[in-house]
VEXMIKOL-468718 format. One record per residue (C-alpha): z, y negated, x negated. Coordinates in steps of 0.5 Angstrom, whole numbers, padded with zeros to 4 digits, always signed. Example, Ala and Ser with C-alpha at 12.3 -4.5 7.8 and 13.67 -1.06 7.14 Angstrom:
BEGIN
+0016+0009-0025/+0014+0002-0027/
//
This chain:
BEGIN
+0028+0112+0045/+0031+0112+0052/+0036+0108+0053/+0043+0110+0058/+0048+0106+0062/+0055+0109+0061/+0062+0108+0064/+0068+0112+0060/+0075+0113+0058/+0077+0110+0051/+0083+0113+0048/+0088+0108+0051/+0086+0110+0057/+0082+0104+0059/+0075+0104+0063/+0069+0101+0060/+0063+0100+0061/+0056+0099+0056/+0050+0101+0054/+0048+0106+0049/+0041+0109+0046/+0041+0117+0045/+0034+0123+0046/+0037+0124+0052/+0043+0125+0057/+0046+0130+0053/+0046+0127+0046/+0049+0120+0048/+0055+0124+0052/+0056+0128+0045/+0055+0120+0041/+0061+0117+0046/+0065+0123+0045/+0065+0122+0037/+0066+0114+0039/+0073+0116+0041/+0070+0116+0048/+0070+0121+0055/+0065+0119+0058/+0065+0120+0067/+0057+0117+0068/+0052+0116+0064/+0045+0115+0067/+0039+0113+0064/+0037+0105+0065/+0031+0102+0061/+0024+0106+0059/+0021+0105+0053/+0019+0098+0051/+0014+0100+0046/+0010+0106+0045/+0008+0109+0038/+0003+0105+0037/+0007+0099+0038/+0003+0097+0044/+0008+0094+0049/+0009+0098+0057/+0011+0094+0063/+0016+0099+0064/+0021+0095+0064/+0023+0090+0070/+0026+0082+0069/+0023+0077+0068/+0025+0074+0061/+0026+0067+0061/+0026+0062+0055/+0033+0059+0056/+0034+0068+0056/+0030+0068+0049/+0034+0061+0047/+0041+0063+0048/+0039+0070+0044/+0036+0066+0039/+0042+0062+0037/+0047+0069+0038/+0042+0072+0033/+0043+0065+0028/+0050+0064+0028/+0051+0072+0026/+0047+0072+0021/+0050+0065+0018/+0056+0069+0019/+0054+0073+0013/+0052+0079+0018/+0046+0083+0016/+0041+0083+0021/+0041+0091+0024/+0048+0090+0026/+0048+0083+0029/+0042+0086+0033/+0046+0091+0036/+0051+0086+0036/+0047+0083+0040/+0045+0089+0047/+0053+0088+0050/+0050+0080+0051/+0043+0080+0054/+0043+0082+0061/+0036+0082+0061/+0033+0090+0062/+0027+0088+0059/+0030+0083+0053/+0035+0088+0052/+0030+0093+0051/+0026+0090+0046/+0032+0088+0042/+0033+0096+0042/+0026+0097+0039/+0026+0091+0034/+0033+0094+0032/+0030+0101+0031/+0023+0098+0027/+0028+0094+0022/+0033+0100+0021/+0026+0104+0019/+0024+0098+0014/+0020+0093+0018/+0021+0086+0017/+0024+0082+0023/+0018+0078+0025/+0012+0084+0025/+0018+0088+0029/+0018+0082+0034/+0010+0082+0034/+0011+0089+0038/+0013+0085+0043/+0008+0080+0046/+0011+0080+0052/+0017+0077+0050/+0015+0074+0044/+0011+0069+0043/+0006+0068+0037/+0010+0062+0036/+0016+0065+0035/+0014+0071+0030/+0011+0066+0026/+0017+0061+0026/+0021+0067+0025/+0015+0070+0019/+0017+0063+0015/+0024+0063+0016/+0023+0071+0012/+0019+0068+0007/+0023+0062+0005/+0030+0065+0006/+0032+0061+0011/+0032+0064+0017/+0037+0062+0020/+0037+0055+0020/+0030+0057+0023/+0032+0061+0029/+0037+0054+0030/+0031+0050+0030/+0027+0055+0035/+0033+0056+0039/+0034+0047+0039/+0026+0047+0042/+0027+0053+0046/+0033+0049+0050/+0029+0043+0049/+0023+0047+0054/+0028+0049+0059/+0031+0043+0060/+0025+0039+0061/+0022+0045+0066/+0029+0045+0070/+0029+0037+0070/+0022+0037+0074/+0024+0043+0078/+0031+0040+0080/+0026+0034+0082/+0021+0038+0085/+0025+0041+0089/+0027+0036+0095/+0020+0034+0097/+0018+0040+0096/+0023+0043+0102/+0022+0037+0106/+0014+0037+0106/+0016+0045+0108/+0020+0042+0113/+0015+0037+0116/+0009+0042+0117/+0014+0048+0120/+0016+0042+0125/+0009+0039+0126/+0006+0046+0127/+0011+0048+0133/+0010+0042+0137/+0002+0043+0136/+0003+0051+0138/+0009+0050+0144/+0011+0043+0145/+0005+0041+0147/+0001+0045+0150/+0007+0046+0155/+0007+0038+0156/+0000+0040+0157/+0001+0044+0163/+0005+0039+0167/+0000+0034+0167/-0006+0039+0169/-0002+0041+0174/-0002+0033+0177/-0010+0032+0176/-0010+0026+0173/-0015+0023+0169/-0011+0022+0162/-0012+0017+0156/-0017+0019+0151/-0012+0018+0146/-0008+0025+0149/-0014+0029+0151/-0016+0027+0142/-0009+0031+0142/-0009+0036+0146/-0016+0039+0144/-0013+0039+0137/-0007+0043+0140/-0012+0047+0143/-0015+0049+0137/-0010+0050+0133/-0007+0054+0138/-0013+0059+0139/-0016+0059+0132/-0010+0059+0127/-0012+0065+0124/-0019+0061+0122/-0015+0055+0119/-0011+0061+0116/-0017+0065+0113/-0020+0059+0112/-0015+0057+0107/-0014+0064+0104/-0021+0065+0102/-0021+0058+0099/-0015+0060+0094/-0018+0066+0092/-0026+0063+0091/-0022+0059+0087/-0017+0064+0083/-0023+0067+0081/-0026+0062+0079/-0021+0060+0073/-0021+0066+0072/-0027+0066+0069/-0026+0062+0061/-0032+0058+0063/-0029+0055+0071/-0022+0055+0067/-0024+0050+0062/-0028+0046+0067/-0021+0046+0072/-0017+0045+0066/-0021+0038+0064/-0021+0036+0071/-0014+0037+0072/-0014+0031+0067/-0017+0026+0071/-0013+0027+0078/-0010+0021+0079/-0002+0020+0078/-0002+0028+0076/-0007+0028+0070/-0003+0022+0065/+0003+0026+0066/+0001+0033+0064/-0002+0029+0059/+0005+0027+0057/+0008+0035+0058/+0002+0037+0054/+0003+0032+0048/+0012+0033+0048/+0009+0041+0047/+0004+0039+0041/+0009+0035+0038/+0015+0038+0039/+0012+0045+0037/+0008+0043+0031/+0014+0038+0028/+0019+0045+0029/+0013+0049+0024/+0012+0043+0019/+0019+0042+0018/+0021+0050+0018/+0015+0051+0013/+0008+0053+0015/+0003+0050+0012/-0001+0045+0017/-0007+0049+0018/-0003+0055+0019/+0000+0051+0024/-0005+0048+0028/-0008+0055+0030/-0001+0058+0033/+0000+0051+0036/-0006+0051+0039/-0005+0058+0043/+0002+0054+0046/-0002+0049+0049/-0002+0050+0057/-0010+0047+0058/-0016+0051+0055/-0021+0045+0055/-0016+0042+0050/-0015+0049+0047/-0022+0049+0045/-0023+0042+0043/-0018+0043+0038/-0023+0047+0034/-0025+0041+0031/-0018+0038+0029/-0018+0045+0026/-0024+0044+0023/-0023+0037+0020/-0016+0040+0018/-0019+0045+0014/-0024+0040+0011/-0019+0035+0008/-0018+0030+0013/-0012+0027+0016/-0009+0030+0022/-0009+0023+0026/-0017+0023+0025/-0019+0029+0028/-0015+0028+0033/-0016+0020+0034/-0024+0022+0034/-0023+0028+0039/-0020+0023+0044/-0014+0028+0047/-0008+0025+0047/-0005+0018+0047/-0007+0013+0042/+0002+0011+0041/+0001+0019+0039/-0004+0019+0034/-0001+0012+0031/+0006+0016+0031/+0002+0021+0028/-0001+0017+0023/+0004+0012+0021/+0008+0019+0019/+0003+0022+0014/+0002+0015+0011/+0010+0015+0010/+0011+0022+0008/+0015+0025+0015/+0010+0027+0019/+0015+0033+0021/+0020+0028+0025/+0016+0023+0027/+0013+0029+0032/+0019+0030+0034/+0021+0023+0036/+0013+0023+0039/+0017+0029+0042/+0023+0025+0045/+0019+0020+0047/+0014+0024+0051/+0020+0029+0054/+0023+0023+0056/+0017+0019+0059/+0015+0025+0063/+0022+0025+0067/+0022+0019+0068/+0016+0018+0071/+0017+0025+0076/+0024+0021+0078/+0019+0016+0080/+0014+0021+0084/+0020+0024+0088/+0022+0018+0090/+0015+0015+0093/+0014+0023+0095/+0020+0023+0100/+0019+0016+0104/+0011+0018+0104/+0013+0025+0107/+0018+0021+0112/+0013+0016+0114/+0007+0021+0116/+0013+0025+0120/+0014+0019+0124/+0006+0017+0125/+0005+0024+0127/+0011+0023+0133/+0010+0017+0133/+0003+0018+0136/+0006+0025+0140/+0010+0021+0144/+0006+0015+0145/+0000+0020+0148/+0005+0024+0153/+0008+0016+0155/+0001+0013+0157/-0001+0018+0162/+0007+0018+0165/+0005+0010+0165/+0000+0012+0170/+0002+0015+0174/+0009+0010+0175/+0003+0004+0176/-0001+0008+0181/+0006+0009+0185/
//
């Protein structure tokens, strides 16, 4: 159903503004006016989300972020703890998100469960901005009755995820400006600094040491043959996006991303923070480990692990413990598979995760604060070698030529 942004007079006299669904602009006037409202703009905001074979269209512009879906789902919590049924604290919900396309999919969930659907299968309409892990966590919680305390879970790892993603970003970001930095200043004295001090000494005509001839060659090319460099780099981006395309060059990159050096050991880290942490929210919310395991394999972010753990699965589904199939499989740490395995033997696997979980978040933190703080003084260094050796190849010739007077 299309969905209309509206501004009009309540019988107060006051102005208010909001959002209301309706066949056309004709028929939401018509609604506002039986809500005790004189409507003076109504225009049409948001396509349709879903279509009837429940098929999401991306038709509907914004980005939906996970503190955006986190800060939902504890909304959503905190009504239906309040004792409101779900239809109404999904429409309570729409004057709260600012998102088109979240508010969208909140319209047509609303309208799925008005019809009798259940919460989770409405929410599986909505790939795109609900994960399977969500409508699985939310699936359970309809089964067992506590789908509140569920949703509370969900939105607790969800924050969790954002903060960790926000915390290396915030880290990331001063290196990375000053690495942007550095290039743009290198790159303007190599195209217009240089070739200007260049001139000046051609003009005199004298013989040059060979380490400014070294530098003004490597000026001239660069100023001749950007575009090349440039090309260069593209062509080898988009060989190489196409490549990982590929499911076969994606499981080879994503293997190899596991053994660069510093970055390899961390990613293992973010990825074990995101395995524990997502399988103790589902045991604790009552999934069955096999269960589980198959939908926290989906939320791995490495195809080369993902299909490794086929034979976790595989090992689960023969009886054994978790932590053998993982320790045979060799993807994670050794800390994790002996937390793993001291939390089966002690019958509290699901918060042994969750402190796995901790551990790892918090180790990944701390280890990109000591990435950023050996990134900044590397980039300074390299920026005063390169002017180092600029102002040295432009001071040897003017010593020359003052020896030669």
């Amino acid at each position: 159903m299309p969905v209309f942004e509206y501004e009009a007079l309540a019988r107060s006299g006051k102005k208010v503004k909001g959002i209301i669904d309706a066949d056309s602009a004709a028929a939401a006037r018509r609604k506002l006016r039986d809500q005790a409202m004189f409507p003076t703009g109504v225009r049409e905001t948001l396509a349709e989300a879903a279509s009837g074979d429940g098929k999401e269209k991306r038709l509907s512009f914004g980005r939906v972020s996970y503190r955006d879906i986190s800060m939902m789902t504890r909304q959503l919590a905190v009504l239906l703890q309040a004792g409101m049924p779900v239809v109404e604290s999904l429409t309570a919900l729409l004057n709260e998100t600012s998102k088109p396309k979240l508010r969208q999919a909140i319209y047509d969930v609303r309208d799925k469960v008005k019809a009798g659907k259940s919460l989770s299968d409405s929410l599986a309409d909505h790939p795109r901005v609900f994960s399977r892990l969500y409508v699985n966590l939310v699936s359970a919680g309809e089964s067992s009755g506590t789908l509140e305390s569920v949703l509370f879970r969900l939105a607790d790892m969800m924050e969790r995820q954002a903060h960790l993603v926000a915390q290396i970003k915030s880290a990331l970001a001063y290196p990375v400006f000053m690495l942007a930095l550095a290039i743009g200043i290198i790159s303007f004295l190599m195209m217009f600094i240089v070739p200007r001090i260049k001139a000046i000494f051609e003009k005199q005509g004298q013989d040059l040491p060979r380490l400014t001839e070294n530098l003004f060659a490597a000026c001239d090319f660069v100023a001749v043959y950007w575009w090349l460099i440039l090309g260069t780099i593209v062509c080898v981006f988009g060989a190489w996006r196409l490549w990982i395309a590929r499911p076969q060059g994606r499981i080879a990159w994503d293997r190899a991303r596991l053994k660069f050096p510093v970055y390899g050991p961390l990613h293992q880290k973010v990825i074990s923070a995101q395995f524990a942490r997502t399988l103790g929210t589902m045991l604790s919310s009552g999934l069955t480990m096999l269960r589980a395991i198959d939908v926290v394999t989906t939320v791995i972010q490495n195809k080369f692990i993902e299909e490794q753990m086929k034979e976790v699965r595989g090992g689960i589904r023969r009886g054994r413990d978790l932590a053998v199939p993982l320790r045979e499989a060799n993807l994670f740490p050794s800390l994790m598979i002996n937390m793993i395995d001291l939390g089966q033997r002690s019958g509290e696997l699901e918060g042994m995760l969750l402190k796995v979980a901790d551990t790892y978040e918090e180790d990944v933190r701390l280890s990109v604060q000591a990435m950023v703080s050996l990134l900044e003084p590397l980039i300074i260094v390299v920026m005063g070698i390169f002017v180092g050796t600029l102002v040295l190849a432009v001071l040897l010739p003017i010593l020359n030529m003052s020896r030669n007077f």
